[in-house]
C-alpha angles and dihedrals in degrees: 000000000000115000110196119230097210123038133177122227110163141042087241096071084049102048085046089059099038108015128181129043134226120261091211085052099041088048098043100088116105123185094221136032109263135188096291097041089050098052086054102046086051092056090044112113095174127039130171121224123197118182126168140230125233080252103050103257106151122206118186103199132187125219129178136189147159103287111283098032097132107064126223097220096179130335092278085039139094128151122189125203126238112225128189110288140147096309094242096113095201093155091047091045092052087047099053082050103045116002104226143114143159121207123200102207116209132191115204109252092018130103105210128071129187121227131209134193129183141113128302149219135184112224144169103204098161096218094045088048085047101056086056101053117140122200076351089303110140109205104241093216134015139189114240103197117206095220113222100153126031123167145166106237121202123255099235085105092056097033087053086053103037100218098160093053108075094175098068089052124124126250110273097196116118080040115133119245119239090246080063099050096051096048099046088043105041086040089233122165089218108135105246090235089066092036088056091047090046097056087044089057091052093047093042105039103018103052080113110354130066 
């Protein structure tokens, strides 16, 4: 395993390589979602969530909608629908232990991205499931998420990658499928060829329904 020879363990060592900050970036932070992060949350089809264990596990989790699948129920507010997935919960399970969570919103065609961090709940509340019914599917659960820190964040990350721009990708051919994946890794005996129909299946006819 790699050690590493320099490491860094203070602000200091970073502010003497890169010193200064921005006044737009040091003054960006809002306590609420206002009307330009909420125009933007409500075009948003693809969000990230992390959360956090009591013991410091850390899940990073997507999530993708239609636009406008994670509600702004007030301006402190927002409340995220729980669609049908692999059944591990690791977001829900870090929430029931710590209660935290930080989401990095993205629009389609668009660099930037905002970013919001707070605490979170899981909750059933039927009329807020309802609102965010999808093909007549109410989400049995959803994450209402108490908002402390919303910001707009630059595009240099998705200009650097290019995501947006399909055409300048690389082959993926030679790529493993995810039936691979789960086989080799989960060490299962499914032939590949069920394993394949039965993602299909998932990605076909489970998008919303069990």
């Amino acid at each position: 395993m790699y050690e590493a020879t320099d490491v860094v363990t203070s602000e200091a060592q970073i502010r003497e390589v890169i010193p200064g900050e921005f006044e737009s970036q040091t003054g960006k932070f809002l306590d609420h979602i206002d009307p330009l992060c909420r125009a933007w949350i409500e075009k948003s089809t693809f969000i990230t969530i992390a959360t956090y264990d009591s013991a410091g596990g850390v899940d990073v989790s997507p999530k993708g909608d239609p636009a406008g699948f994670v509600k702004v129920v007030d301006d402190k507010t927002l409340a995220i629908p729980d669609r049908p997935g692999n059944h591990r919960f690791d977001t829900f399970l870090n929430i029931l232990q710590t209660g935290r969570i930080g989401l990095v919103f993205l629009v389609p065609n668009r660099n930037e991205v905002v970013r919001v961090n707070g605490a979170a709940q899981i909750v059933r509340d039927l009329e807020l499931r309802e609102s965010m019914a999808v093909k007549g599917r109410v989400p049995e659960f959803a994450i209402l998420v108490r908002v402390e820190e919303a910001f707009y964040h630059c595009g240099k990350a998705i200009i650097r990658s290019r995501l947006w721009h399909p055409e300048e990708a690389g082959p993926v051919e030679g790529l493993p499928t995810y039936g691979e994946a789960l086989i080799a890794h989960a060490q299962m005996d499914t032939p590949l060829q069920e394993m394949e129909e039965r993602l299909h299946h998932n990605d076909t006819k489970r998008l919303y329904d069990e």
